[in-house]
C-alpha positions in Angstrom: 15.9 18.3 -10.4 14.1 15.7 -13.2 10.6 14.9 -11.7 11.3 11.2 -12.5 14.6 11.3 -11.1 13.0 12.7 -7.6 9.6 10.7 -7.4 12.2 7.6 -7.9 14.4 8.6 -4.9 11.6 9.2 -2.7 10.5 5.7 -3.7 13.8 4.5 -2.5 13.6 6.2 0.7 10.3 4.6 1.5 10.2 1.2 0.4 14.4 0.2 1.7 13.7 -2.0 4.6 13.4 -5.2 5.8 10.4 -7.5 7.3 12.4 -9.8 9.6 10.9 -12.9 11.0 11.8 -14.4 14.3 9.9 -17.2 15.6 9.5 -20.7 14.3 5.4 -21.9 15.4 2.6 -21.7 12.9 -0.8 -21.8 12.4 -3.9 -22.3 10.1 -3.0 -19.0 8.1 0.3 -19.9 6.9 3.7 -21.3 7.0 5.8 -20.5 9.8 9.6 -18.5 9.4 12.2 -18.9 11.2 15.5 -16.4 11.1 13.8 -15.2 7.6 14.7 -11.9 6.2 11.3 -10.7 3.9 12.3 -7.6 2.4 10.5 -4.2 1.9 6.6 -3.6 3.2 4.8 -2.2 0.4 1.2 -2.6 1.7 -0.7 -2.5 4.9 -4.4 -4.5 5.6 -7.5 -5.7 7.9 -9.1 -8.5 6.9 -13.1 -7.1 8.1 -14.0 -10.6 9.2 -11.4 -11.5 11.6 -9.7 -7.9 12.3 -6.4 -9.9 11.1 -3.4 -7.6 10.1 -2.1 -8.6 6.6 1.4 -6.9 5.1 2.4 -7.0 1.9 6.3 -7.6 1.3 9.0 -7.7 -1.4 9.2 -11.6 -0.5 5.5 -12.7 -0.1 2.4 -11.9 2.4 2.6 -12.0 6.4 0.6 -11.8 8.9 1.3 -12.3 12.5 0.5 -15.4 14.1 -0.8 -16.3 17.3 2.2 -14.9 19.3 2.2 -11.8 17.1 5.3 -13.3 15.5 5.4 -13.0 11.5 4.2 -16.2 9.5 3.9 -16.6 5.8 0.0 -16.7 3.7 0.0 -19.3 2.0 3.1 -20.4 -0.3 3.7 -17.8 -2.6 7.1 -15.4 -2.0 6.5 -13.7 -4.6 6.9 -9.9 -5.0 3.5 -7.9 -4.0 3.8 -4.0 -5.1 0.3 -2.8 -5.1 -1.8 -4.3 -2.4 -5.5 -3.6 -0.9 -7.9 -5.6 1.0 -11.3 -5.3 -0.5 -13.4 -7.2 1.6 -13.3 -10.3 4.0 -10.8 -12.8 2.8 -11.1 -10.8 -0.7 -7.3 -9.0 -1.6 -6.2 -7.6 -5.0 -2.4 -7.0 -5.3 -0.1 -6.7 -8.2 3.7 -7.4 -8.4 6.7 -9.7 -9.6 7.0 -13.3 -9.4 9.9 -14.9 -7.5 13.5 -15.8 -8.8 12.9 -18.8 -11.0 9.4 -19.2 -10.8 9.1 -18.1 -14.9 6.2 -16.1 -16.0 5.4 -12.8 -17.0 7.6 -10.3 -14.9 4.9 -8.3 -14.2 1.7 -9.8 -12.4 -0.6 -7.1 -13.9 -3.9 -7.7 -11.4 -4.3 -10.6 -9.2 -6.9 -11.4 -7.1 -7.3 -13.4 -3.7 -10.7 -15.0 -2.6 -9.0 -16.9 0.1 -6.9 -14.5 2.4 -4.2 -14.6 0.3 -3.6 -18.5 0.4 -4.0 -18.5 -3.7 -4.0 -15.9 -6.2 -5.8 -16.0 -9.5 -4.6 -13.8 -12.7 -7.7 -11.4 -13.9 -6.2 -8.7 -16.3 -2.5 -7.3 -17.6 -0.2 -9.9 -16.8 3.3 -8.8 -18.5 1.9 -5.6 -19.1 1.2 -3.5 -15.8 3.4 -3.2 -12.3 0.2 -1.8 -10.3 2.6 0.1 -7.4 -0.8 1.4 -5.7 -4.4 0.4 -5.7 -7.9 1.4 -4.5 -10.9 -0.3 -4.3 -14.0 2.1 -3.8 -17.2 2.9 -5.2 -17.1 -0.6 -6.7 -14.3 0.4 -8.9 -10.6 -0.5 -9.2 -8.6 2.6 -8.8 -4.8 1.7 -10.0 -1.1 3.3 -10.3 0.5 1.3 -13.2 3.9 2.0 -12.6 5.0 0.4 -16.0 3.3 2.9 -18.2 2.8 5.7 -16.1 -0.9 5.7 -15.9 -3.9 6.1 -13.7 -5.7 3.8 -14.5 -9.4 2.4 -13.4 -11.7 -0.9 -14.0 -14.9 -2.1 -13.0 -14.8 -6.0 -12.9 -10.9 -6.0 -12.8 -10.5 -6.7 -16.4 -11.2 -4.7 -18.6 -9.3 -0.9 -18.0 -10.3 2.8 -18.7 -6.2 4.8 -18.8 -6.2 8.1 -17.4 -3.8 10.4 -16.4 -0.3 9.6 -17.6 1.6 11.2 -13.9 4.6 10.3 -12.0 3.0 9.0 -8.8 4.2 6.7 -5.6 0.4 6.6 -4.1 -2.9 7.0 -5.0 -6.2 7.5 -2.8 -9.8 8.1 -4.0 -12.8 9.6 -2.3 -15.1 7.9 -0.5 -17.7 10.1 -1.3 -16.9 11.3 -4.6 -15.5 8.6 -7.2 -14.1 11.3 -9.1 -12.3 12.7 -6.7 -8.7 11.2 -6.9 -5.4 12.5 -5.2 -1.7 11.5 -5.8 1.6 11.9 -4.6 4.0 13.4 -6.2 7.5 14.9 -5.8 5.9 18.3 -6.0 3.6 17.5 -3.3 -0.5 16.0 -4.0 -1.9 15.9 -7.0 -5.9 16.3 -7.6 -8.1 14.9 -10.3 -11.7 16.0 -10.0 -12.7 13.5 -13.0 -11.9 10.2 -12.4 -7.9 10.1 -12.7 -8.5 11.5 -16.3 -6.2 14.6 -15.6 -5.0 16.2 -12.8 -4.0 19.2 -11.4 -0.7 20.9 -10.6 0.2 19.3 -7.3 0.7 21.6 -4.2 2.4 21.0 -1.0 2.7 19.8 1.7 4.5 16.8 -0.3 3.2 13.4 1.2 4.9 9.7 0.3 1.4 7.9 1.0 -2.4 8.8 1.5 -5.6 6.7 2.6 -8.9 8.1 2.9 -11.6 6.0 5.1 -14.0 8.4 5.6 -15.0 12.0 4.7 -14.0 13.8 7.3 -10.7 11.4 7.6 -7.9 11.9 4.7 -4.6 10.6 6.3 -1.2 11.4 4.9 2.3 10.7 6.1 5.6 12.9 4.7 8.6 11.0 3.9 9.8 11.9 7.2 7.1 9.7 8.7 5.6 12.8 10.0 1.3 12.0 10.1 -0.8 14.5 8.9 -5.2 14.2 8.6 -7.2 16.4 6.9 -11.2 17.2 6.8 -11.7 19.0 3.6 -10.0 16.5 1.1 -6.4 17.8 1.3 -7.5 21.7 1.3 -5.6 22.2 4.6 -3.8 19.3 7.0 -3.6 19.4 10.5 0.2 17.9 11.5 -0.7 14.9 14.3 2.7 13.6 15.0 5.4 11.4 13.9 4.8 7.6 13.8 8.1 5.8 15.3 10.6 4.7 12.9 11.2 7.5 10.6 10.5 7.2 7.1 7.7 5.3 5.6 6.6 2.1 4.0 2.6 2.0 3.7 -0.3 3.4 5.4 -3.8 2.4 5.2 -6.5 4.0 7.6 -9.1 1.3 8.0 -11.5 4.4 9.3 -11.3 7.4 11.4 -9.6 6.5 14.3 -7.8 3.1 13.2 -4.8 4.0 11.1 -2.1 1.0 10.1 1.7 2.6 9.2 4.9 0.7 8.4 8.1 2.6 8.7 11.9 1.7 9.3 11.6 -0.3 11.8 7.8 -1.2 12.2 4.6 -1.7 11.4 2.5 0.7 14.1 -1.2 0.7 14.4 -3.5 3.6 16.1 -6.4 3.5 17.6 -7.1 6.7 18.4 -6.9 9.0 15.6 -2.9 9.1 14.7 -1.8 10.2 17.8 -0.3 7.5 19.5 1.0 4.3 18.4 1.4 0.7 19.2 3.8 -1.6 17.4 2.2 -4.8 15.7 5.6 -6.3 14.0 9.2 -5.8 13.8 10.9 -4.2 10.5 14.7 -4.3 9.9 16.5 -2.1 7.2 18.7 -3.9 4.9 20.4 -0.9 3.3 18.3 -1.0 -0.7 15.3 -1.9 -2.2 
């Protein structure tokens, strides 16, 4: 089968569900929802200086309020693709604006300073669809889905391309900023050299990676099956299944605190992987 036509399937598969809200309070983070569908998780966060959960959706940025119910950041509904928390109240994200609002249809890289109450444009608006991003060693690490590219930058503007791959996630090293890894339809990809090129890809085949620590690389299959591995994706020890079956996001915010979003949740786990508690509600709505 076509590379492109697979790694576009598995997309599918992962990202086809729904956020529903259900409540109708609010308050100081956002604006309340009541009976709203938001469509499609595509990125999963802590906020360092509060511990608050952020998730990135096809129809803006949520985070539970005080009942745990789902409430809107700020205003914006726009479309967040990429999305990673880089510090407290700091987010970049990339995406699509909403229906009507004009603009470029592709954000390129936006910023947050504020928790994700306002966004500000730095670099490749109407050029770049950013569908995964990294923030380590003081670098942005970043998928551009638009060109096919791995691409990295420094202060967020100015970008070195890499690697042109066919990618759904991408996860760096926190150790080595090299070190890069991406999935694939053949299963992870390696770069030793900074996203410049990469290696054949070997199984197992993961739909998302997040790497806190050294001894910590999580990966989930497109099964939703959780996997962790100690010597940088050399081997994988399977941990379990998160409920809910196939995946949306994952983001490990260290060893033991891992953050996953499937059909018909987003889960958190305290201990490592293997057991989970549900943080928020997700609905499938049948397409991305």
């Amino acid at each position: 089968m076509n590379q492109r036509l697979t790694a576009t399937a598995a997309t599918a598969v992962a990202l086809a569900f729904a956020l529903t809200a259900c409540s109708g309070s609010t308050d100081d983070t956002g604006t309340a929802t009541s009976g709203v569908t938001v469509s499609h998780i595509h990125g999963l966060g802590l906020d360092p200086s509060d511990q608050r959960l952020y998730v990135a959706t096809h129809e803006g940025v949520y985070t539970p309020d005080a009942q745990g119910r789902p409430t809107l950041v700020g205003d914006s509904k726009d479309d967040f693709m990429g999305f990673t928390v880089t510090g407290a109240k700091t987010f970049y994200a990339s995406g699509h604006p909403t229906a009507g609002e004009g603009g470029p249809g592709n954000k390129g890289l936006i910023r947050s300073t504020d928790a994700g109450k306002s966004w500000q444009s730095l670099s490749l608006s109407g050029e770049s669809d950013f569908h995964a991003l990294d923030h380590v060693h003081d670098t942005v690490y970043g998928y551009d889905a638009t060109n096919g590219l791995l691409r990295t930058s420094k202060d967020g503007s100015s970008w070195t391309d890499g690697a042109a791959i066919e990618a759904l996630d991408i996860t760096v090293s926190p150790q080595d900023r090299g070190l890069v890894l991406a999935t694939t339809a053949g299963g992870v990809a390696r770069s030793t050299d900074g996203g410049r090129t990469f290696a054949a890809a070997e199984q197992p085949v993961m739909a998302f990676l997040s790497w806190p620590t050294e001894q910590a690389l999580y990966g989930i299959d497109t099964s939703g099956g959780l996997s962790r591995s100690t010597d940088g994706g050399s081997t994988w020890q399977e941990l379990g299944a998160v409920p809910g079956g196939g995946p949306q996001a994952l983001t490990a915010v260290d060893a033991k605190r891992v953050l996953a979003a499937t059909q018909n949740g987003v889960y958190e786990s305290k201990d490592g992987g293997r057991s989970f508690t549900k943080r928020l509600d997700v609905e499938a709505d049948g397409g991305h």
